[in-house]
DODO-391895 format. One line per 4 residues: their letters; for each residue x negated, y, z of C-alpha. Coordinates in pm, whole numbers, padded with zeros to 5 digits. Layout:
BEGIN
A	X Y Z; ...
This chain:
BEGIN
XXXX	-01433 03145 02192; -01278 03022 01854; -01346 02711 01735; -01231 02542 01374
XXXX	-01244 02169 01341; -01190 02033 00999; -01169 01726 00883; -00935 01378 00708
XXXX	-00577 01398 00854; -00406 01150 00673; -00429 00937 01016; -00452 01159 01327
XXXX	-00822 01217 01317; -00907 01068 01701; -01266 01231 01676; -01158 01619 01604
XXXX	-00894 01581 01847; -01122 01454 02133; -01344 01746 02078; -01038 01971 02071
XXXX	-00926 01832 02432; -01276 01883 02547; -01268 02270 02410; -00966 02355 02535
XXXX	-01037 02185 02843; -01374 02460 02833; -01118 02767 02772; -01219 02778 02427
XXXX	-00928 02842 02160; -00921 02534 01882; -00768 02535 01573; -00730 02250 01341
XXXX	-00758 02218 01009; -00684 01932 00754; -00875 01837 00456; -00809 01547 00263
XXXX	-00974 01581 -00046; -01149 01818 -00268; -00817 01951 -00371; -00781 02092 -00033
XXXX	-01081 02328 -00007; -00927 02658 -00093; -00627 02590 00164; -00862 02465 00400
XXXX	-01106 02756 00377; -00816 03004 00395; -00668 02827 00708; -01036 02833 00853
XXXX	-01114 03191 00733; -00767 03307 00803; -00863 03199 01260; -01159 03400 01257
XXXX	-01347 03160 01450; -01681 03219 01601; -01766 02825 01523; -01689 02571 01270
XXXX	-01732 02218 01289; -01690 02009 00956; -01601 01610 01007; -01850 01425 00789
XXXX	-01746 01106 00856; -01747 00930 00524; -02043 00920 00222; -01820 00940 -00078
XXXX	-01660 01262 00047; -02002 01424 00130; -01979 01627 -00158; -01667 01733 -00063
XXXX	-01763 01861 00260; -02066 02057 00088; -01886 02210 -00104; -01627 02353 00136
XXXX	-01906 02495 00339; -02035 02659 00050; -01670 02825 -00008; -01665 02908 00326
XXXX	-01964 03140 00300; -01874 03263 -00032; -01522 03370 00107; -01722 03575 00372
XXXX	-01772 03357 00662; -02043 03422 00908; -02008 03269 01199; -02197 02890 01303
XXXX	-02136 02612 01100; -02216 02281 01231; -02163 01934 01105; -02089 01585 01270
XXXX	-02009 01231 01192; -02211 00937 01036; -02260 01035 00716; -02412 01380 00866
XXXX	-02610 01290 01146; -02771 01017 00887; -02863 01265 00696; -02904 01567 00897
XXXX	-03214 01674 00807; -03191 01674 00433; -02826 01833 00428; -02993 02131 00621
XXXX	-03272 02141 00407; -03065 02087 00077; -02745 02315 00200; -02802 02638 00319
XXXX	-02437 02681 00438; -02532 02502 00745; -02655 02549 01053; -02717 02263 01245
XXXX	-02570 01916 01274; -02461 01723 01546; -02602 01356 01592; -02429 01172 01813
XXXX	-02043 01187 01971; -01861 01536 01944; -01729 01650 02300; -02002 01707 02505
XXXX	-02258 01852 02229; -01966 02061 02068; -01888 02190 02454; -02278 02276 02431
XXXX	-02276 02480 02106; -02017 02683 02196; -02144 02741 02561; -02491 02797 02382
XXXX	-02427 02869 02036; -02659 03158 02028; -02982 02990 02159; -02905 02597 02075
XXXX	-03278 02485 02117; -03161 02321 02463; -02871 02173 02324; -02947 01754 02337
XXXX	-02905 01553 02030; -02842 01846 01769; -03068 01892 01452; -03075 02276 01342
XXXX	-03219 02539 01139; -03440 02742 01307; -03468 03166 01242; -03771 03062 01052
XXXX	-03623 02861 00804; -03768 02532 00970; -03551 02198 01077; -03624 02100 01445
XXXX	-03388 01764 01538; -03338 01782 01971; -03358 01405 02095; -03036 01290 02281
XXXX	-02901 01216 02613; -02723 00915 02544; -02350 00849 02496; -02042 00926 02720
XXXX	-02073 00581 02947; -01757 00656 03113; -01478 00700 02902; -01278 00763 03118
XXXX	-01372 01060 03190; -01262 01216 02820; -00947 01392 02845; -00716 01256 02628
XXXX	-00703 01376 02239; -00529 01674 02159; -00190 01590 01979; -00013 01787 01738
XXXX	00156 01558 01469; 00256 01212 01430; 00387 00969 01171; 00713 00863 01182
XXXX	00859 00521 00969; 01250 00409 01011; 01313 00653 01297; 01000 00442 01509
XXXX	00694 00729 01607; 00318 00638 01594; 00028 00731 01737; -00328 00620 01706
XXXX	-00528 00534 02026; -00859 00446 02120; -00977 00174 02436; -01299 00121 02331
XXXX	-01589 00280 02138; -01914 00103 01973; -01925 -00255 01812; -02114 -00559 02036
XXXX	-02207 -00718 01683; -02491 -00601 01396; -02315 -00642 01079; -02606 -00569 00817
XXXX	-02327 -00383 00616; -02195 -00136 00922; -02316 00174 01057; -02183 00181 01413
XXXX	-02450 00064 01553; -02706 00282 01322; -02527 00596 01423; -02549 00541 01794
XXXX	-02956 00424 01747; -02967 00799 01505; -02966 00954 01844; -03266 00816 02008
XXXX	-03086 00809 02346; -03012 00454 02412; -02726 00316 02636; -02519 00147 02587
XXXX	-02333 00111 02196; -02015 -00050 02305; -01815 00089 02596; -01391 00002 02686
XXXX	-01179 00276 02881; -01003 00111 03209; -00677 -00034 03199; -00569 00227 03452
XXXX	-00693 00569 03181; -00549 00372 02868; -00229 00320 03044; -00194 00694 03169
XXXX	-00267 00797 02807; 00030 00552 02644; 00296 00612 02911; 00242 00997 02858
XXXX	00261 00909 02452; 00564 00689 02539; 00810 00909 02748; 00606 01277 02638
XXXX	00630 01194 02270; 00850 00923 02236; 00593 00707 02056; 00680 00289 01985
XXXX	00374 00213 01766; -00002 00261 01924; -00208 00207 01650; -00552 00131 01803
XXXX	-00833 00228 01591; -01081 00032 01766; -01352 -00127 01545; -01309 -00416 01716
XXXX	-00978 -00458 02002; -01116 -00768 02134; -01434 -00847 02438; -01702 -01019 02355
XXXX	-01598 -01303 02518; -01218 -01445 02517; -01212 -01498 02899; -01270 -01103 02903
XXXX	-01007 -01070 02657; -00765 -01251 02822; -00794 -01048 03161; -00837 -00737 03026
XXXX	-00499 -00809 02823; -00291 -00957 03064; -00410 -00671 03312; -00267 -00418 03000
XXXX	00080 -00599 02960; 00118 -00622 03373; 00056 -00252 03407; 00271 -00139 03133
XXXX	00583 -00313 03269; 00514 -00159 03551; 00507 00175 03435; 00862 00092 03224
XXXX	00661 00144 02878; 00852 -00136 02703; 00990 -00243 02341; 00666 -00133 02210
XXXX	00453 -00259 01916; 00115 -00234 01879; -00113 -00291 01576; -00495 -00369 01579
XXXX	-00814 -00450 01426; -01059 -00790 01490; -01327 -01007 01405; -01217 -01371 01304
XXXX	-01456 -01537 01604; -01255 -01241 01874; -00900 -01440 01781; -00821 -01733 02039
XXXX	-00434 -01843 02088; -00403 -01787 02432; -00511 -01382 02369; -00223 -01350 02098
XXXX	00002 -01505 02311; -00010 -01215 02559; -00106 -00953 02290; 00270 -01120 02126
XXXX	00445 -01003 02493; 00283 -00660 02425; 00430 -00643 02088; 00157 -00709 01884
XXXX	00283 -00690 01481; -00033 -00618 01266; -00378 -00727 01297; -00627 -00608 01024
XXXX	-00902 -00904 01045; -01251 -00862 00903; -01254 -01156 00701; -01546 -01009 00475
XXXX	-01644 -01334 00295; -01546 -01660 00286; -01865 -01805 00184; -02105 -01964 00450
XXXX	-02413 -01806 00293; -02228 -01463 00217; -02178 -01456 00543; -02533 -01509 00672
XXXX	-02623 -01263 00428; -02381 -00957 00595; -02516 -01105 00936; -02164 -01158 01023
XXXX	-02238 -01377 01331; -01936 -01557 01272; -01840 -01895 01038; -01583 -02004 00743
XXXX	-01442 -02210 01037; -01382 -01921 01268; -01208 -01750 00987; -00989 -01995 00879
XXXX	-00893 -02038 01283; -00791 -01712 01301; -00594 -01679 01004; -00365 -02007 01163
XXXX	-00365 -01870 01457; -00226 -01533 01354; -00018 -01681 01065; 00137 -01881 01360
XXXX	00294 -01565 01496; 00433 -01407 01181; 00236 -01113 01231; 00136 -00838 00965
XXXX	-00216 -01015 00898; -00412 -00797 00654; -00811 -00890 00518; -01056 -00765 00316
XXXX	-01379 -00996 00113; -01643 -00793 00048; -01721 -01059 -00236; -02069 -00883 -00326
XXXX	-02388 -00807 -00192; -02719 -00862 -00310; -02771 -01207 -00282; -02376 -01275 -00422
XXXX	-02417 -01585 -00684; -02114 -01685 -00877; -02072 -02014 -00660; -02048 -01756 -00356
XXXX	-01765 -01588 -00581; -01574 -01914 -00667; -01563 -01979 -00298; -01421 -01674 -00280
XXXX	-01178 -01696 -00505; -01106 -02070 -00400; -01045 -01918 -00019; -00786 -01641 -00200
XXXX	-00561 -01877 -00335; -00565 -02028 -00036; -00458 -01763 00157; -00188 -01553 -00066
XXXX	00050 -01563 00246; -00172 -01214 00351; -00237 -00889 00187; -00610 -00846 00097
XXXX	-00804 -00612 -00090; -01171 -00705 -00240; -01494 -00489 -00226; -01857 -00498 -00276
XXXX	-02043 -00457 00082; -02157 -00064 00064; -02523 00093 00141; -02471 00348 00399
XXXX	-02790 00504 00574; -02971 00353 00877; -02799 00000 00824; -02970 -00304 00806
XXXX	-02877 -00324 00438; -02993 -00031 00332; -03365 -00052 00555; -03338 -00417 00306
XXXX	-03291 -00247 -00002; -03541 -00008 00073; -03801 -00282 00130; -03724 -00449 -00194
XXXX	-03745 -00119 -00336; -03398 -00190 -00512; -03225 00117 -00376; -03057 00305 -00614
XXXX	-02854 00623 -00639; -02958 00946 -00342; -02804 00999 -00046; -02448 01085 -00166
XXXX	-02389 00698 -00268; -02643 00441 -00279; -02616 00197 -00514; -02792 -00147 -00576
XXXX	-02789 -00404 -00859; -02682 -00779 -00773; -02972 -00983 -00862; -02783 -01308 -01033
XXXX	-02738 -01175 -01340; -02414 -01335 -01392; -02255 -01190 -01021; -02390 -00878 -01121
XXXX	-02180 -00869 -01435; -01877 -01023 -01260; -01919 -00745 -01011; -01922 -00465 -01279
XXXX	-01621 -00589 -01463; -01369 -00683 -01160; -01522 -00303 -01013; -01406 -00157 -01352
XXXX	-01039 -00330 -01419; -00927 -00367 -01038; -01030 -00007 -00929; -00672 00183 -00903
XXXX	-00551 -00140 -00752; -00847 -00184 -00490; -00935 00212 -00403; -00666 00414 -00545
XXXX	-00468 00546 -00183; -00146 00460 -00400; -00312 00153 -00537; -00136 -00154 -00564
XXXX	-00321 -00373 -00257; -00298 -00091 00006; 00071 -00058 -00142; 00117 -00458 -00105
XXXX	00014 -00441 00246; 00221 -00122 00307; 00552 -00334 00197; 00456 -00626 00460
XXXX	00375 -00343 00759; 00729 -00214 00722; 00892 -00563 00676; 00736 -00638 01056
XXXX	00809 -00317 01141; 01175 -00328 01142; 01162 -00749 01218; 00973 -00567 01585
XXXX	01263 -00298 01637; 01551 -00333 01419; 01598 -00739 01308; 01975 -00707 01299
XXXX	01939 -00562 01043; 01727 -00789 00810; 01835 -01103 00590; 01640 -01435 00453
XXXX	01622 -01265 00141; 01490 -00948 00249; 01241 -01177 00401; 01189 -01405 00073
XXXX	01163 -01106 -00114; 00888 -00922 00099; 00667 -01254 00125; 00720 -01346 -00254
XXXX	00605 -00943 -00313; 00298 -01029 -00112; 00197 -01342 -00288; 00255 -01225 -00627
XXXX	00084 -00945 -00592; -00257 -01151 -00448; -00172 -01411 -00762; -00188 -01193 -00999
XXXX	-00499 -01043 -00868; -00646 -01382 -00781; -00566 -01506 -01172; -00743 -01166 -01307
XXXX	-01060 -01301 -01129; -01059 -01645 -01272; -00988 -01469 -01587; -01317 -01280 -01504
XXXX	-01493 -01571 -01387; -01480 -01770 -01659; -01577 -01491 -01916; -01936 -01447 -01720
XXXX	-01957 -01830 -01703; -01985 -01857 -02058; -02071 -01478 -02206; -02431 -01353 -02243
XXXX	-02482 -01129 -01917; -02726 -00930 -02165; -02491 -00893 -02429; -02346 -00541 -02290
XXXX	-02107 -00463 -02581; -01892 -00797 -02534; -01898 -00728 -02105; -01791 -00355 -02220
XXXX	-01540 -00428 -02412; -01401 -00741 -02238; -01382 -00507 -01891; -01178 -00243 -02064
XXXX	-00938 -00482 -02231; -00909 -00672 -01852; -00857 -00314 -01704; -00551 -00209 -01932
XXXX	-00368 -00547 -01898; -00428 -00506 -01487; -00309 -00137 -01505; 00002 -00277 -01656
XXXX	00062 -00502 -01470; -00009 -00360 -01146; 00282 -00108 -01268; 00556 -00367 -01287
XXXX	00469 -00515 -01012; 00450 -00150 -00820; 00835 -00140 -00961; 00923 -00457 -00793
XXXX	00781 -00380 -00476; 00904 -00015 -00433; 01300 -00187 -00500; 01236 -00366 -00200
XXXX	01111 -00080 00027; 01423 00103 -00064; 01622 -00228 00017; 01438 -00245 00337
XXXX	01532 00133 00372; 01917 00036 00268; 01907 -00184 00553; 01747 00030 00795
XXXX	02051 00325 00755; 02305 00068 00759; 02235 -00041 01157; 02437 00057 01404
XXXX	02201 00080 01727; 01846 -00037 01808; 01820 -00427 01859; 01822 -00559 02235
XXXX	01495 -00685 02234; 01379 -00334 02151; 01451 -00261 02501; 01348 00150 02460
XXXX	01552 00418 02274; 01447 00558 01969; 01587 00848 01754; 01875 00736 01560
XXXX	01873 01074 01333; 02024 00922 01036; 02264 00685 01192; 02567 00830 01072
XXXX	02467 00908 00715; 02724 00708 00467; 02603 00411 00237; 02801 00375 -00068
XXXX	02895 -00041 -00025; 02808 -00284 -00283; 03030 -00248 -00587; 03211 -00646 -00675
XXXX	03034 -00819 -00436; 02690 -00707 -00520; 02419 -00724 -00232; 02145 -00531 -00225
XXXX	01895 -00713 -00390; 02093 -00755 -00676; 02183 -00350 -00733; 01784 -00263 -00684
XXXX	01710 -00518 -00905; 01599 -00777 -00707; 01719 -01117 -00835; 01970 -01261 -00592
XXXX	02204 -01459 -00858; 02455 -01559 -00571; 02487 -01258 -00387; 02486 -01446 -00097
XXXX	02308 -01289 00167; 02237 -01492 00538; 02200 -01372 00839; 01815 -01304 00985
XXXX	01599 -01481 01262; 01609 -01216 01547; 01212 -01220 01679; 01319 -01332 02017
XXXX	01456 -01655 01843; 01165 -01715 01640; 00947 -01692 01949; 01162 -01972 02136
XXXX	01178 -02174 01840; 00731 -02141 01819; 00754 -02234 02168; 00945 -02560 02136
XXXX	00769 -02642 01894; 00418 -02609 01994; 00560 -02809 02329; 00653 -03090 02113
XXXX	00461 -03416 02150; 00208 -03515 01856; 00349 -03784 01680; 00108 -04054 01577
X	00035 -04188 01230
């Protein structure tokens, strides 16, 4: 049987390409097909029409592209398709039984996890009464929703995701990988846990692959593919406990030495209370170059308030800790929630000047179905907005308004995929990206220039929100024409100046791509080969002495340009250092 899986692609979308192994792996023929935003329904319908396939399975993973997805099945049926349409993902199995009532392009959706209920549907798809977990429409026009049998407890027994395409930056090839799925914390903000609860199945939420299956996956992605960079998408890489860490880790780097999957980098996403020195340490022998930690707020009470389960003090440990290593250390602060007040925001602010040294982005903490925010909201009957989007109104008057104006002049730069925070931390992932695999090939001032990028960029943002914060101090939070017109005027000077400083910072990506054609073979601590495809392409040199910097436009007054810190010496030189005595004072 056909199948046509559709859904985001601008990662490798782990989820469709589970349920793809798990077809194929049931002789069924898969297909699939990308679709990235709303501009991509008529290609995507074509594509899907185009397969003729008996079933069609739409990823609804995220609420603001809901719509979206709607409206694709819609053009779907108009285009003539009549085959089963089924939906899956949070956002869908949230709201499963109003999208079936609402949309009459669909069939059924599925609550839970994709490969054993998708295996089901097309096993079953013309009597799916049986099938456990899925909510559909019935031949009378009723909704019936079939309880579920619990998640897949053994990972392990998921064949591996189907790949097709991967990424590729400075000759290096990445894939995305999974070695756990599920969250062991309630965040009131998150709906991991709410999604696995939709089901009705209990088991349990959180569950790791063995070393042994995530190792057979990455050696096969290392010599099969010729992949460097696993990118794990795990909410959360780390155990519960750092003792569990720690084994689990040093278990991962034994066995991959073993199995001669080495020079490697690996990138990954935490919790501030999951970091403890001794895990980075062997995480740093695995290659470890980017961690993307869940800061969320900086404030002990907005932290209470997201039920982050977590302090200020873990935080600011794990941002020395990681800062320590020189990784790629990216954060977020959602800033606002419903209790925000503006001395939560100045301790926000206070805790992003702070910490300029690390891309971050800012956010209000979204309402997304079956959380514990939104069951909060709904008690305090301050939900606003339908299913599509919630929305809620701060209730300090004066956060509210600081909320609505920082929202309004920092929203290319926060949500924007080109926008200039995402594009801030894009310039620091390829700075550590060719400091992991090519550092011959990087100066001081490639280095000075990358790191001044970085905190320039979260200046200027951070002295746009003081700029912010002291209008609300003092302005009227009633008087809506002044807020108006103050939030356009601060949107049009941050639009301009997010553009210069979007200048600056794509000069030094092509610097750091300058440098990257100009090396001569992979660096020794990047002990496996990679494709050296452009190697011999010519550089035109530097005309009277002119480095780089200074040709891109890059100040560099002496044109003198010094040799880098290979990683391998910068980890000898953290080591003597953290071995040296404590002097007293």
């Amino acid at each position: 049987m056909r199948v046509a899986l559709v859904g985001a692609e601008l990662e490798e979308n782990l989820g469709v390409r589970y349920m793809a192994s798990a077809l194929e792996a049931a002789a069924h023929e898969v297909h699939i097909v990308p679709f990235n935003s709303a501009a991509d329904i008529a290609d995507a319908t074509r594509s899907t029409v185009d397969f003729d396939p008996r079933i069609v399975g739409l990823s609804m993973v995220f609420t603001n592209r809901g719509r979206e997805f709607c409206d694709l099945a819609a053009n779907l049926r108009g285009e003539g398709y009549r085959g089963y349409l089924i939906a899956g993902g949070p956002f869908a199995s949230f709201n499963a039984e109003r999208l079936l009532q609402d949309y009459p392009a669909f069939d059924a959706v599925g609550l839970g996890e994709g490969e054993d209920l998708m295996c089901a549907v097309a096993a079953g798809v013309d009597d799916v009464s049986h099938i456990p977990g899925l909510c559909y429409r019935t031949a009378a026009g009723g909704v019936v929703t079939n309880p579920g049998s619990g998640f897949a407890a053994d990972l392990d027994r998921l064949a591996f995701p189907k790949r097709t395409t991967f990424y590729r930056y400075f000759g290096t090839t990445i894939a995305s990988v999974l070695s756990s799925r599920g969250c062991w914390r309630n965040c009131a903000f998150c709906s991991i846990n709410a999604w696995y609860e939709r089901t009705g199945a209990g088991g349990d939420k959180f569950r790791v692959r063995s070393v042994d299956n995530l190792v057979r996956e990455m050696k096969d992605l290392y010599f099969t593919h010729g992949i460097r960079v696993f990118n794990f998408q795990d909410d959360n890489f780390f155990l519960p406990r750092p003792s569990q860490s720690l084994r689990r880790f040093e278990a991962l780097r034994g066995s991959l030495e073993k199995e001669g999957v080495k020079g490697i980098a690996i990138a990954v996403k935490a919790r501030p209370d999951s970091i403890d020195r001794g895990n980075i340490e062997v995480l740093d022998g695995l290659g470890i170059f980017r961690v993307f930690l869940g800061v969320e707020n900086a404030s002990e009470r907005g932290l209470q308030n997201l039920n982050r389960k977590c302090t200020r003090d873990d935080v600011l440990k794990a941002l020395t800790v990681l800062n320590d290593f020189d990784l790629h250390v990216a954060f977020n602060l959602l800033m606002f929630e419903p209790e925000t007040t503006l001395e939560d925001i100045l301790i926000n602010l206070e805790f992003m000047e702070a910490h300029v040294e690390n891309p971050l982005n800012f956010c209000r903490a979204e309402v997304h179905a079956g959380t514990p925010l939104e069951e909060k909201l709904r008690r305090e009957n301050a939900l606003l907005g339908d299913y599509f989007g919630y929305d809620y109104r701060i209730k300090d008057p004066r956060a509210n308004a600081f909320h609505q104006i920082s929202n309004l002049a920092f929203f290319d730069r926060n949500f924007d995929d080109a926008g200039l925070h995402y594009f801030n931390m894009q310039v620091d992932f390829f700075y550590q990206l060719l400091r992991r695999f090519y550092p011959g090939v990087l100066t001081q001032s490639l280095r000075a220039a990358v790191k001044n990028f970085v905190k320039r960029t979260n200046l200027d943002t951070y002295e746009g929100l003081c700029q912010i914060y002291d209008f609300v101090a003092s302005v009227d939070p009633k008087d809506r024409t002044t807020i108006y017109g103050f939030a356009n005027d601060v949107r049009r000077r941050i639009d301009e100046r997010s553009l210069r400083l979007k200048k600056d910072g794509e000069a030094i990506l092509k610097w750091m791509e300058i440098a990257y054609e100009r090396r001569l073979a992979p660096c020794a601590d990047a002990a496996a080969p990679v494709l050296l495809e452009n190697a011999g392409r010519h550089i035109e040199p530097a005309r009277g002495g002119e480095s780089d910097a200074v040709r891109l436009g890059i100040p560099d007054p002496l044109g003198v340009i010094t040799e880098p810190i290979p990683y391998t010496v910068f980890k000898k030189q953290l080591t003597a250092i953290s071995d040296e005595p404590e002097v007293g004072v």
